[in-house]
ZADO-1210 file (C-alpha; in nm, 4 decimals, padded with zeros to 6 digits):
<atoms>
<atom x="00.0000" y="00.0000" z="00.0000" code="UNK" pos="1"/>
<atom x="00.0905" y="00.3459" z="-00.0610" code="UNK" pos="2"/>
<atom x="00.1662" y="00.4301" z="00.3156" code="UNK" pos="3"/>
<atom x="00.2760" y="00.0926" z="00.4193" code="UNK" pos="4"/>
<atom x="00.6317" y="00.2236" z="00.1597" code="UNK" pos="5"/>
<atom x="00.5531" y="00.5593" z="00.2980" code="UNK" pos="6"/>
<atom x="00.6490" y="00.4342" z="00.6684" code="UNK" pos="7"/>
<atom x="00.9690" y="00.3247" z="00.5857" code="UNK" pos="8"/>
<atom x="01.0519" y="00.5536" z="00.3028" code="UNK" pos="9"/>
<atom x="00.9718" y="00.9223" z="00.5202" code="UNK" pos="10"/>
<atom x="00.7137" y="01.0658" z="00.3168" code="UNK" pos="11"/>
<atom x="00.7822" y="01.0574" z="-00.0296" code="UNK" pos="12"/>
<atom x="00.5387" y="01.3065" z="-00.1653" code="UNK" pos="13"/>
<atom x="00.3808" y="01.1300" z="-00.4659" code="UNK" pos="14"/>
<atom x="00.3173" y="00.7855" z="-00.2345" code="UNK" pos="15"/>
<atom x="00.2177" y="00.9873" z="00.0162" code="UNK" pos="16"/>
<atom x="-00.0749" y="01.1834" z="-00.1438" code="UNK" pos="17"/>
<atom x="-00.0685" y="00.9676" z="-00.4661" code="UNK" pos="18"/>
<atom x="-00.3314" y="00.6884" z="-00.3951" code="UNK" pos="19"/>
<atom x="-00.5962" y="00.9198" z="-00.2401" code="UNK" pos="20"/>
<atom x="-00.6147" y="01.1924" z="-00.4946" code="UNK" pos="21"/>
<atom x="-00.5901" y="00.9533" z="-00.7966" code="UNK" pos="22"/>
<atom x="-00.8543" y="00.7839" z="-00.6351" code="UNK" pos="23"/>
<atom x="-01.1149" y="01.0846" z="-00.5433" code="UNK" pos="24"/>
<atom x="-01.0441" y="01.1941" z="-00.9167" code="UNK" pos="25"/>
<atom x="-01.1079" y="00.8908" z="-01.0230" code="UNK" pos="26"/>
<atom x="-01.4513" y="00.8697" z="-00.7568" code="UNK" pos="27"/>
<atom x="-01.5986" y="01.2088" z="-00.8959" code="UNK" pos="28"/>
<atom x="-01.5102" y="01.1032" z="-01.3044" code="UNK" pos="29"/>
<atom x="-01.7166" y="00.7889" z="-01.2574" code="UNK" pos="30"/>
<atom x="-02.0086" y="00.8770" z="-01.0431" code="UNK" pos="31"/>
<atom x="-02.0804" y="01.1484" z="-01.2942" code="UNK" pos="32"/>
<atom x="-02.0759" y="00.8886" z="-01.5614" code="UNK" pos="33"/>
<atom x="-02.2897" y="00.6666" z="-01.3801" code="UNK" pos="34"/>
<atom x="-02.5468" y="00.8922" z="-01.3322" code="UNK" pos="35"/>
<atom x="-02.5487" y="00.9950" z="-01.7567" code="UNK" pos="36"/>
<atom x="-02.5391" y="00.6231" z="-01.8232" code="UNK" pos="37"/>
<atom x="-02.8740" y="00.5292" z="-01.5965" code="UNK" pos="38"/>
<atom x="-03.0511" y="00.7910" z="-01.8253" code="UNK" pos="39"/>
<atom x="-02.8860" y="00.6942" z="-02.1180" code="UNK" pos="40"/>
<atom x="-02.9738" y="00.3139" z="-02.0918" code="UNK" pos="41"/>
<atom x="-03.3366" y="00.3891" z="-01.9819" code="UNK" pos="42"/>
<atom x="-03.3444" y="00.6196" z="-02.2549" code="UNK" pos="43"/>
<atom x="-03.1486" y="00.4047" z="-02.5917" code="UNK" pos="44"/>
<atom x="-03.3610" y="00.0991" z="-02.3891" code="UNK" pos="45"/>
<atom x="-03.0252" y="-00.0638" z="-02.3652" code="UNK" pos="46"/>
<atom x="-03.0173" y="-00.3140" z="-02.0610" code="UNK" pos="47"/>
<atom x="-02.6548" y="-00.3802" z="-02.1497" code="UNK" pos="48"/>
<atom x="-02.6042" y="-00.0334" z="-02.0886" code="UNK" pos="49"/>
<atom x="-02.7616" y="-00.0112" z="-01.7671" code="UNK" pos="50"/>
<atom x="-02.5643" y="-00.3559" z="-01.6724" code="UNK" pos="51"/>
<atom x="-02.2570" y="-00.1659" z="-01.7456" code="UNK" pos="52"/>
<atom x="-02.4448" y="00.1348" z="-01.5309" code="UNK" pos="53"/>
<atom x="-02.4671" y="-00.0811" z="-01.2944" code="UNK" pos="54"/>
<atom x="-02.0783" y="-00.2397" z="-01.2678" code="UNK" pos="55"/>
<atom x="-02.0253" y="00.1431" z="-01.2542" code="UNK" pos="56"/>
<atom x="-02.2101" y="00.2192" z="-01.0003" code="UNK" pos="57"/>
<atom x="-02.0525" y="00.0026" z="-00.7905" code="UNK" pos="58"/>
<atom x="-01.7157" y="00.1192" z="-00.9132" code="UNK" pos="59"/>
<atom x="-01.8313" y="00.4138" z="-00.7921" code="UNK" pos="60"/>
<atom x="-01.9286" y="00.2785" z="-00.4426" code="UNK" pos="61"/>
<atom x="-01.5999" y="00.1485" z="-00.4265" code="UNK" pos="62"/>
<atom x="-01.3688" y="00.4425" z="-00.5443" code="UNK" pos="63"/>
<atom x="-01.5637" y="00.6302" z="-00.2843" code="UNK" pos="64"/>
<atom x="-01.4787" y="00.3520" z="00.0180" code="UNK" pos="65"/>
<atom x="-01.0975" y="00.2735" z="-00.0990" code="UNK" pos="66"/>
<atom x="-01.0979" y="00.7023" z="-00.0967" code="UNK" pos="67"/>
<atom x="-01.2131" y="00.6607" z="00.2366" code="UNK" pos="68"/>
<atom x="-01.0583" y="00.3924" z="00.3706" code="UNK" pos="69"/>
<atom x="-00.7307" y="00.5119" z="00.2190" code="UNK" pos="70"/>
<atom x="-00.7433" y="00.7984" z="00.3795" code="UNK" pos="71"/>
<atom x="-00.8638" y="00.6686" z="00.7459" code="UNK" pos="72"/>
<atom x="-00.5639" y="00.4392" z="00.7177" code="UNK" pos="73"/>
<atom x="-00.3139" y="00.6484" z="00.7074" code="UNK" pos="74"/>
<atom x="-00.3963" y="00.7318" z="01.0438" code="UNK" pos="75"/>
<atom x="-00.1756" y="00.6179" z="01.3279" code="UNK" pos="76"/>
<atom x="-00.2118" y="00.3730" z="01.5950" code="UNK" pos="77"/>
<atom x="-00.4411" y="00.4560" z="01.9073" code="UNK" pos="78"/>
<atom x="-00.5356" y="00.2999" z="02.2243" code="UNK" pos="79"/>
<atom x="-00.8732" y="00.1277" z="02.0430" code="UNK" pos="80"/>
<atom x="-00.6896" y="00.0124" z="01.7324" code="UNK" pos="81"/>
<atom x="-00.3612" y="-00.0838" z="01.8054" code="UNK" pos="82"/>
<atom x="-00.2706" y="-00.2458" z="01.4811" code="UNK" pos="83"/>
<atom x="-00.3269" y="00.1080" z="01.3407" code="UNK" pos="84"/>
<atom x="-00.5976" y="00.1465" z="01.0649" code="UNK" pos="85"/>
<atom x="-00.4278" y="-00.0746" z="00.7521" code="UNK" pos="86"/>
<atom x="-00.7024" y="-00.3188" z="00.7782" code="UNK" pos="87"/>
<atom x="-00.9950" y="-00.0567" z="00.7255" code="UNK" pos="88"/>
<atom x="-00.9482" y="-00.0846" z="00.3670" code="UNK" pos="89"/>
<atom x="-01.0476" y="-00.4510" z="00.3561" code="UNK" pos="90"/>
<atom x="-01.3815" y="-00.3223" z="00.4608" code="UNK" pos="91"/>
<atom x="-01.4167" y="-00.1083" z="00.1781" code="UNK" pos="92"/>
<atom x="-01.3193" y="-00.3976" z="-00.0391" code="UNK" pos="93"/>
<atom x="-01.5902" y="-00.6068" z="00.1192" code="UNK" pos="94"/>
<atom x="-01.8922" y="-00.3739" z="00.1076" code="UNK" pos="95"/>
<atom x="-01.8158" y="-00.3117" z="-00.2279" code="UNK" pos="96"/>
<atom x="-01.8448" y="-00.7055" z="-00.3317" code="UNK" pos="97"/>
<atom x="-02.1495" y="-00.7249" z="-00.1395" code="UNK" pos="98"/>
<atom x="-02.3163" y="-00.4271" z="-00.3597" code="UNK" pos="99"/>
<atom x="-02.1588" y="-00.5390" z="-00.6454" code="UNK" pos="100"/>
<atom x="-02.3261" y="-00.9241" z="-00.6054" code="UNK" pos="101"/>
<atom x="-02.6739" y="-00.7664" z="-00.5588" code="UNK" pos="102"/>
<atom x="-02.6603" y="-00.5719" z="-00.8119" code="UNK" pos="103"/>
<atom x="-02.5588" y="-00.8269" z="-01.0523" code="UNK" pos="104"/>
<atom x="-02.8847" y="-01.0942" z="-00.9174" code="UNK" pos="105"/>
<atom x="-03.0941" y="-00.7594" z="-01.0255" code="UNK" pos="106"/>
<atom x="-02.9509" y="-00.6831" z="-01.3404" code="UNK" pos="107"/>
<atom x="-02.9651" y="-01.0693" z="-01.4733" code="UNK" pos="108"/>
<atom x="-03.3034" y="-01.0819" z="-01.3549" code="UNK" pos="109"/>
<atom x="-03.4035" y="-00.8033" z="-01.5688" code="UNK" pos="110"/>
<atom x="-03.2035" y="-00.9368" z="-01.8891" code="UNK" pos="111"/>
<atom x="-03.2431" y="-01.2896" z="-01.9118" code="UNK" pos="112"/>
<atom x="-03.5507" y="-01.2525" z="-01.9462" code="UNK" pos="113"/>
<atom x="-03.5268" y="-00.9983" z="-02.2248" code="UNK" pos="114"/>
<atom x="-03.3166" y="-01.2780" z="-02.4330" code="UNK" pos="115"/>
<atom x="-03.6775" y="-01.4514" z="-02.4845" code="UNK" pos="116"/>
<atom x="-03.8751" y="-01.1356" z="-02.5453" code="UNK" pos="117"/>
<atom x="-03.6051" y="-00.8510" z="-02.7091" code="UNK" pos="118"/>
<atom x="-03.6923" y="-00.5348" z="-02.7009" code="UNK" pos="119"/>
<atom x="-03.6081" y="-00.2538" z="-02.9927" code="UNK" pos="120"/>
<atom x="-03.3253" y="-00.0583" z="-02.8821" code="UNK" pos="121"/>
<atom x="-03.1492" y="00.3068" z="-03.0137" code="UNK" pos="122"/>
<atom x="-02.8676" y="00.1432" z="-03.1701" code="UNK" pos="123"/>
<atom x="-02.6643" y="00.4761" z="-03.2736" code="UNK" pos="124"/>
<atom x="-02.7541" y="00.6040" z="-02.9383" code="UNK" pos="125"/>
<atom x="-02.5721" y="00.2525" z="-02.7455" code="UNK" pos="126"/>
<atom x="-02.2552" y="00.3070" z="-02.9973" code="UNK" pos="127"/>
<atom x="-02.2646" y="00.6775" z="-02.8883" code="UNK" pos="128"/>
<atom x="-02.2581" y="00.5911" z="-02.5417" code="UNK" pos="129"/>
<atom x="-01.9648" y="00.2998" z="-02.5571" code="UNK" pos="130"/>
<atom x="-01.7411" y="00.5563" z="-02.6921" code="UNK" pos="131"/>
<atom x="-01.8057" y="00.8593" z="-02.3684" code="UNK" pos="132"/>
<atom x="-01.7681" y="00.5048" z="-02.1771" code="UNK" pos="133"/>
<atom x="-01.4123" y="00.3997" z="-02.2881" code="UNK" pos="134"/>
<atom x="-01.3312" y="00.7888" z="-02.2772" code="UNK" pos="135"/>
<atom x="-01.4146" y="00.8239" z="-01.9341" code="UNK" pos="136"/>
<atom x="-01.3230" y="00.4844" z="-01.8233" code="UNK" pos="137"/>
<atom x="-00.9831" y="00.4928" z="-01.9942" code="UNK" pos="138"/>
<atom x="-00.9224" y="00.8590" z="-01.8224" code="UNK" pos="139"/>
<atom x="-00.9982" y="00.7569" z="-01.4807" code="UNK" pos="140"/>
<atom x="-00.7587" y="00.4073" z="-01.5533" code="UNK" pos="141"/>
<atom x="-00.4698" y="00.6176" z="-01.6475" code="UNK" pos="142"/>
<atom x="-00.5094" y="00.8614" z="-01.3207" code="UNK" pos="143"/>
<atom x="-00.4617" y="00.4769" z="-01.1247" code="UNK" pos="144"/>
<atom x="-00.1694" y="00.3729" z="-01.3259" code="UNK" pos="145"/>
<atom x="00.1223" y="00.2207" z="-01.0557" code="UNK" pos="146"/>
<atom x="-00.1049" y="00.2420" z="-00.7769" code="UNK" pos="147"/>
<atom x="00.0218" y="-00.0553" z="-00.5361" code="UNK" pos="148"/>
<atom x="-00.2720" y="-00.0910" z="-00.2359" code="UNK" pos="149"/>
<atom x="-00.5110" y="-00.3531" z="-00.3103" code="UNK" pos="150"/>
<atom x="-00.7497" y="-00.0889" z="-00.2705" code="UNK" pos="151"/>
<atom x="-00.6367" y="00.0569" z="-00.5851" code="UNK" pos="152"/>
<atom x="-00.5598" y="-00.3142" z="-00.7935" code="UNK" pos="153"/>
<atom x="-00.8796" y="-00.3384" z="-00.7132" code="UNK" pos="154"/>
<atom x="-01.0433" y="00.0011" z="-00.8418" code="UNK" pos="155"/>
<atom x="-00.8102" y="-00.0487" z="-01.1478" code="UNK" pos="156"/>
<atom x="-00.9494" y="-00.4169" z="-01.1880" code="UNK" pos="157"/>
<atom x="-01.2536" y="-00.2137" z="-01.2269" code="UNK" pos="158"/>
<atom x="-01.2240" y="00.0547" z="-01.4433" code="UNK" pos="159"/>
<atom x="-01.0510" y="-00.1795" z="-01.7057" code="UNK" pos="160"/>
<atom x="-01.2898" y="-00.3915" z="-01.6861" code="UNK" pos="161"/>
<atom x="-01.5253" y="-00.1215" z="-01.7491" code="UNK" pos="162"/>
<atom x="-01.3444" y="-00.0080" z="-02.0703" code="UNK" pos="163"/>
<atom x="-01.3548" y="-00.3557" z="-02.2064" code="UNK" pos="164"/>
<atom x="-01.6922" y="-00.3654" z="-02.1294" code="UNK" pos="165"/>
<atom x="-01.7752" y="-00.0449" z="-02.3348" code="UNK" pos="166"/>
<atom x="-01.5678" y="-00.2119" z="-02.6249" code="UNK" pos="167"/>
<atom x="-01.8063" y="-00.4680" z="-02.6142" code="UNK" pos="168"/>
<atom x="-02.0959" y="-00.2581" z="-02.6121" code="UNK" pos="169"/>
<atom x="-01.9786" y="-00.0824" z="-02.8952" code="UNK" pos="170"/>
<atom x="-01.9058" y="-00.3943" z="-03.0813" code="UNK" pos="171"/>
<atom x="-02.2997" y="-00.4894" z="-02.9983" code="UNK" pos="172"/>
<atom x="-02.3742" y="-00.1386" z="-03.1154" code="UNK" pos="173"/>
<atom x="-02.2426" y="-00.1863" z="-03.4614" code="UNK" pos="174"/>
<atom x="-02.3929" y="-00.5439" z="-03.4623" code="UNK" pos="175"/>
<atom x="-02.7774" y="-00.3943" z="-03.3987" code="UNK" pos="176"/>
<atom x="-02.7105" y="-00.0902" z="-03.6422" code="UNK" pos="177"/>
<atom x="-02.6737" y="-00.3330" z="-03.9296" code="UNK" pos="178"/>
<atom x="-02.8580" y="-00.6749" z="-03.8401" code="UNK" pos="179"/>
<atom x="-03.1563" y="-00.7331" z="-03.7082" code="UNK" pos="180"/>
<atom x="-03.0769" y="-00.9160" z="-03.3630" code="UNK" pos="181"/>
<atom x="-03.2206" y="-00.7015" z="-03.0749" code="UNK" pos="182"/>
<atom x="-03.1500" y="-01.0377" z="-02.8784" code="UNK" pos="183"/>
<atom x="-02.7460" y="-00.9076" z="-02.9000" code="UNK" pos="184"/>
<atom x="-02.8221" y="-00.6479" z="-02.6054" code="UNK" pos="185"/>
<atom x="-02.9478" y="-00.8568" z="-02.3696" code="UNK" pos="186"/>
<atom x="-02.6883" y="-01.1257" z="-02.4253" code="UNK" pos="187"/>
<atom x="-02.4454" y="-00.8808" z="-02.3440" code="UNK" pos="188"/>
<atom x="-02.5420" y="-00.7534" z="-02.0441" code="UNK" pos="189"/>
<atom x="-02.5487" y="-01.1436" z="-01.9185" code="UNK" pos="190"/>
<atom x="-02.2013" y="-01.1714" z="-02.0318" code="UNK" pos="191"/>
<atom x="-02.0945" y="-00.8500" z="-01.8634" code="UNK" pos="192"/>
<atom x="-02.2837" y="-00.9283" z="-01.5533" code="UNK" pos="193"/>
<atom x="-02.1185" y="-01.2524" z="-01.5065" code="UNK" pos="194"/>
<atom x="-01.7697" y="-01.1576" z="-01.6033" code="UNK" pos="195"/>
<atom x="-01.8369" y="-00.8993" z="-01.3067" code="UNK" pos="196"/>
<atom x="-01.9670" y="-01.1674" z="-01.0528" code="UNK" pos="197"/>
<atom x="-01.6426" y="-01.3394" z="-01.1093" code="UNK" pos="198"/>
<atom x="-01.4329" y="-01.1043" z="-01.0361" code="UNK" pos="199"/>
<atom x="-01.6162" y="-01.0007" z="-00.7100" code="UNK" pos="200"/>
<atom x="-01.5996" y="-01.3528" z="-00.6296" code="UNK" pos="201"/>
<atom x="-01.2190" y="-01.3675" z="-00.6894" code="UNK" pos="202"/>
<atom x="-01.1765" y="-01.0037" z="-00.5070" code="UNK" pos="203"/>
<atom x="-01.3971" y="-01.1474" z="-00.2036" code="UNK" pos="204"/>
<atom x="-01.2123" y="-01.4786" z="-00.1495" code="UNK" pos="205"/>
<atom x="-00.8779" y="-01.2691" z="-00.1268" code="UNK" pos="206"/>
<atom x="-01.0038" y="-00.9985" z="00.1109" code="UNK" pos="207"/>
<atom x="-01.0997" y="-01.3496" z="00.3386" code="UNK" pos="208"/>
<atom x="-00.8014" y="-01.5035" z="00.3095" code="UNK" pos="209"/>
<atom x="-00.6586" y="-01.1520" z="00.4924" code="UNK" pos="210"/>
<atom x="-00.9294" y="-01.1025" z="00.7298" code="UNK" pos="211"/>
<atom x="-00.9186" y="-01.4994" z="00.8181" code="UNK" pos="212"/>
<atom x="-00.5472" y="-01.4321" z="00.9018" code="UNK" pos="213"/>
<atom x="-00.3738" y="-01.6685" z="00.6447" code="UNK" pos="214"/>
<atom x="-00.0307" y="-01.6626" z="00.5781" code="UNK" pos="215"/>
<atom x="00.0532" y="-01.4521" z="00.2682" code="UNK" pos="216"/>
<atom x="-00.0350" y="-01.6771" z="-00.0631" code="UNK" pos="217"/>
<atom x="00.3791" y="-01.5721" z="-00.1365" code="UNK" pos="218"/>
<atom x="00.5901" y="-01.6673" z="00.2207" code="UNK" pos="219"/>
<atom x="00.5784" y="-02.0343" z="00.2493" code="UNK" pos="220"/>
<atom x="00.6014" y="-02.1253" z="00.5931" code="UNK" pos="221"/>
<atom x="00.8263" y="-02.4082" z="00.5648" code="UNK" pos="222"/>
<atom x="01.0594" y="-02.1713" z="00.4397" code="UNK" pos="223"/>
<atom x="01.0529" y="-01.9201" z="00.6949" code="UNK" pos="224"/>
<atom x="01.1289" y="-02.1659" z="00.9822" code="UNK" pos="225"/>
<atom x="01.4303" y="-02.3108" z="00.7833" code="UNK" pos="226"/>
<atom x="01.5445" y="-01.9814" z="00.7061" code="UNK" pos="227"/>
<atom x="01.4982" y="-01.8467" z="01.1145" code="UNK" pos="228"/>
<atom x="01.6563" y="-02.2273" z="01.2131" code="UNK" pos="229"/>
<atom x="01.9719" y="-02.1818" z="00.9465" code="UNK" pos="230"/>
<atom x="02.0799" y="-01.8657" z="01.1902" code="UNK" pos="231"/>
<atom x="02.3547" y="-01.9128" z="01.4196" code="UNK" pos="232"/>
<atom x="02.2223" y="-01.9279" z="01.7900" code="UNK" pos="233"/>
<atom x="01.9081" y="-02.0657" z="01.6977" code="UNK" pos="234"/>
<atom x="01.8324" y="-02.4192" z="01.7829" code="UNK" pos="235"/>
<atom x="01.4627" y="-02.4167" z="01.6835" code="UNK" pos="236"/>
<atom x="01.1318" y="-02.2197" z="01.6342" code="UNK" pos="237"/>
<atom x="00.7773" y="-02.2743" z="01.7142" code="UNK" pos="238"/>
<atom x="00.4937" y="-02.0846" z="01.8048" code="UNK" pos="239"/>
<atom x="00.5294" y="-01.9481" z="01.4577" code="UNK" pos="240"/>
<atom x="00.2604" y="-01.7125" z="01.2798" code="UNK" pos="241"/>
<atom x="00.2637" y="-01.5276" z="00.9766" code="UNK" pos="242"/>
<atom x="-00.0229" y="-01.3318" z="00.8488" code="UNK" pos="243"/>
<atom x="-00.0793" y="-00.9698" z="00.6492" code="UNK" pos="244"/>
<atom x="-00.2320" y="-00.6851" z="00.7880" code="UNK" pos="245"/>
<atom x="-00.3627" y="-00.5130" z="00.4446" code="UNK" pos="246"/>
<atom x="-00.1840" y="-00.7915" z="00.1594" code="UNK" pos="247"/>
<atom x="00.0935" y="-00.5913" z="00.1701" code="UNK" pos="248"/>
<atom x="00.2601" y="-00.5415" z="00.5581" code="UNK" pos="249"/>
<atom x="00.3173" y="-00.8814" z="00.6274" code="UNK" pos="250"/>
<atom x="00.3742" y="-00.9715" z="01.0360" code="UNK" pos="251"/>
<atom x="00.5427" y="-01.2240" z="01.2004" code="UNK" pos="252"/>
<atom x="00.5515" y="-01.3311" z="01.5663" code="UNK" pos="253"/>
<atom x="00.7890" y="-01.6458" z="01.7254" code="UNK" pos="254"/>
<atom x="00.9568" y="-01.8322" z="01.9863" code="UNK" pos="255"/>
<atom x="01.3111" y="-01.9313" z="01.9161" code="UNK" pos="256"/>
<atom x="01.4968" y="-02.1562" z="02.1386" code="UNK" pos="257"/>
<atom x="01.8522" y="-02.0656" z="02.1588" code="UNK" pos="258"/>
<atom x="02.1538" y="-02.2288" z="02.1760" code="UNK" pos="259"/>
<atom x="02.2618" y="-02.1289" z="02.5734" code="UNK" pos="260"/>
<atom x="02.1780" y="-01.8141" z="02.7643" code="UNK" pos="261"/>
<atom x="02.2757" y="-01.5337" z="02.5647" code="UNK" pos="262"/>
<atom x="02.3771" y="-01.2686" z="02.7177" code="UNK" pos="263"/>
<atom x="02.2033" y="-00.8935" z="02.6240" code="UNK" pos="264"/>
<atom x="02.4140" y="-00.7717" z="02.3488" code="UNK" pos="265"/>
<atom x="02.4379" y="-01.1265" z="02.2193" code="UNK" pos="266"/>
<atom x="02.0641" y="-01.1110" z="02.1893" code="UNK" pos="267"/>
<atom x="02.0367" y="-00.7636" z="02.0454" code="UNK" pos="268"/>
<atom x="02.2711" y="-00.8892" z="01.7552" code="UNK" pos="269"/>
<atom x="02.0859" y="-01.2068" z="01.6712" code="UNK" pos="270"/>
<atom x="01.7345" y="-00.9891" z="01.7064" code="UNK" pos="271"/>
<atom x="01.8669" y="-00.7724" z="01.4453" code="UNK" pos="272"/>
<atom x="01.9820" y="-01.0477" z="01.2250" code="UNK" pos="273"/>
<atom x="01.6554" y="-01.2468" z="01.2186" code="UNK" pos="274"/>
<atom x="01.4643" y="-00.8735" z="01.1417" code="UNK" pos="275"/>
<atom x="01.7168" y="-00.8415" z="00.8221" code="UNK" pos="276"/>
<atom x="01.6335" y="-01.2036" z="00.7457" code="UNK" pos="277"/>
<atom x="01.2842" y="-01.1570" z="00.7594" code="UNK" pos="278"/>
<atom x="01.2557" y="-00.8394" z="00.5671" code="UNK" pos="279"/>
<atom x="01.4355" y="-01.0144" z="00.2891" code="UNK" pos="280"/>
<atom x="01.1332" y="-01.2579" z="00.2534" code="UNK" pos="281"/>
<atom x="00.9043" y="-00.9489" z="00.2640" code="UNK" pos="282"/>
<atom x="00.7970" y="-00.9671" z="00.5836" code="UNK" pos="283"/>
<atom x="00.7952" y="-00.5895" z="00.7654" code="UNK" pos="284"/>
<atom x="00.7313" y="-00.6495" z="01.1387" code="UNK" pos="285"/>
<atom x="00.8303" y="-00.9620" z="01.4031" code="UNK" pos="286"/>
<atom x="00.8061" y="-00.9818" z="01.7373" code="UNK" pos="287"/>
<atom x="00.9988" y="-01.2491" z="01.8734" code="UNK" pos="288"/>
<atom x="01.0911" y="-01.4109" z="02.2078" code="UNK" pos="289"/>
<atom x="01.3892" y="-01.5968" z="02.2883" code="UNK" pos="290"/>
<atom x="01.4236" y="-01.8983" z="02.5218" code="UNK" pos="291"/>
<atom x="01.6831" y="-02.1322" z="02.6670" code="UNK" pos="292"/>
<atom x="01.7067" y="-02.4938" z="02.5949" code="UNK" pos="293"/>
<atom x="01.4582" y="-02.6811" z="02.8637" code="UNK" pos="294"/>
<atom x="01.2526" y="-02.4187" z="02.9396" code="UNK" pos="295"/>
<atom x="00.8684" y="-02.4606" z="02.9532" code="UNK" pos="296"/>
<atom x="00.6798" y="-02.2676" z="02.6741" code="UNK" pos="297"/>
<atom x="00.3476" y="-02.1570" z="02.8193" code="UNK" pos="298"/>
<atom x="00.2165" y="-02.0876" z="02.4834" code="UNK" pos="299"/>
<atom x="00.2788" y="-02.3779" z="02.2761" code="UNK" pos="300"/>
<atom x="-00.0086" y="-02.6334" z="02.3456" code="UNK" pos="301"/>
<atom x="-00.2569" y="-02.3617" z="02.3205" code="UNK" pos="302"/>
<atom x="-00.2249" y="-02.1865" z="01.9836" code="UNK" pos="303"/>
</atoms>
C-alpha cells in the first residue's frame, strides 16, 4: 500500500498523497458517468447499458470507500486500534463485493428474461454511449496507473474492466445498427454481468483469506522456519505465525529456542539479524521471544 512504503521511506510526496487523490479523481469522473449512463440506458432501452451502469455504479461505491478507507488508514495507531488502521481498507473492499453481487442478481433478472422477449433498442444512441464510456473509463484508468494498495488493484481491476466492457458494447452497437438481432443487447449484459460476478468472487475470497489471518499466498512457511533455524544461535522455532495486515505489511511473531543463555548484546545482535532475514522474505514487522534450551513454553499447546 501506498503508506505501508511511505512508513519506511519518510514521506515521499507522490506515495504519500498519490493513492488518495488519484482515487477521489477517479470517484468524482465515474459517479458522474454513472449517473449519464442510468438515463442513457433507460433512454437508448439498452439493458446492457444499464448492466454496465450498474458495474459502474458500484465502481463508484468502491472508489468512494478505498478514498475513504485510504485515507482513514493512514492514520496512526491509538489505544482502540492498536494495529493502526491498515485493515480498514479490507472493509471497503468487502462492502463493495457485497453491492456489487446484488446488483448483478438484479440486473440478470431483468435481462435474461429480455433474451426470450427482445426489445427494440437506439442502436446509434448505445454506440454513442460505448465511446463517452471507454473515454471516461480509460481517463480515470490512467489517473490509477502504478497504484500498489489492493485498494487501488482493485479500483483499477474495475475501471478496465469497465473499458472492455464499453468495447463490447460498442461492438454490440455496430452489430444492432446493421442486423436485425435485438437479442445481442441482452446477451451482453449477461455476459458483462457474469464476467463482473467473477471477479467479485475472486476479489472477495482474497479480502478473506486476509481477514481470516492466512499466511501470505507468497511466504511459504516451511521456508521461513528453515530460514529463522539456518541462523547461528538458533536451535529451533515454534509458536510461529505469519499473516498480512492489508496484503501488503506482512507480520510475524515467534519463539526461538537458543543455543545457551545469551547474554544482552548477544541477543540484540541475533534480534537484528533475524529482522534483516525476515525483511528479505518481505515480511515488515516480528516480534519475537527468545528462550533457553529446557525451558517450559506456556504458549505452545494452546495456539
Amino acid at each position: 500500500m501506498a503508506h505501508a512504503h511511505h512508513n519506511h521511506q519518510g514521506g515521499h510526496g507522490h506515495h504519500h498523497h498519490g493513492a488518495s487523490d488519484n482515487i477521489k479523481v477517479a470517484f468524482f469522473l465515474n459517479l458522474a458517468f454513472t449517473i449519464l449512463e442510468i438515463f442513457g440506458g433507460l433512454w437508448i432501452n439498452s439493458v446492457a447499458i444499464l448492466s454496465d451502469a450498474l458495474h459502474d455504479l458500484g465502481d463508484s461505491l468502491s472508489l468512494g470507500l478505498a478514498w475513504y478507507f485510504e485515507k482513514l488508514s493512514k492514520r496512526g495507531r491509538n489505544k482502540k486500534f492498536t494495529f493502526g488502521y491498515k485493515r480498514f481498507s479490507l472493509l471497503g473492499a468487502v462492502i463493495n463485493s457485497v453491492v456489487l453481487l446484488v446488483g448483478s442478481f438484479f440486473i440478470l433478472s431483468e435481462a435474461v428474461p429480455r433474451i426470450w422477449d427482445p426489445q427494440e433498442v437506439n442502436a446509434p444512441g448505445m454506440m454513442g454511449f460505448a465511446v463517452l464510456g471507454i473515454i471516461a473509463n480509460g481517463a480515470a484508468v490512467l489517473r490509477l496507473q502504478g497504484g500498489a494498495s489492493l485498494n487501488e488493484r482493485v479500483v483499477r481491476l474495475h475501471l478496465m474492466e469497465d473499458v472492455l466492457g464499453w468495447v463490447a458494447v460498442l461492438i454490440g452497437g455496430v452489430i444492432l445498427y446493421f442486423f436485425d438481432v435485438p437479442w445481442i443487447d441482452p446477451l451482453l449484459s449477461v455476459c458483462i454481468t457474469l464476467y463482473v460476478l467473477y471477479n467479485v468472487v475472486r476479489n472477495l475470497r482474497e479480502t478473506m483469506t486476509i481477514l481470516l489471518q492466512a499466511s501470505p499466498p507468497h511466504i511459504n512457511t516451511q521456508d521461513v522456519e528453515a530460514r529463522l533455524e539456518s541462523i547461528d544461535d538458533i536451535r529451533s522455532v515454534h509458536d510461529l505465525h505469519i499473516w498480512t495486515l492489508d496484503g501488503t505489511y506482512n507480520v510475524l511473531s515467534m519463539h526461538a529456542v537458543v543455543k545457551e543463555e545469551l547474554p544482552m548484546q548477544q541477543a540484540k545482535e541475533l534480534k537484528k539479524r533475524v529482522r534483516t532475514a525476515m525483511s528479505d522474505m518481505d515480511i515488515q514487522h516480528v516480534t519475537m521471544e527468545l528462550e533457553s534450551p529446557g525451558e517450559e513454553c506456556t504458549h505452545q499447546s494452546k495456539i
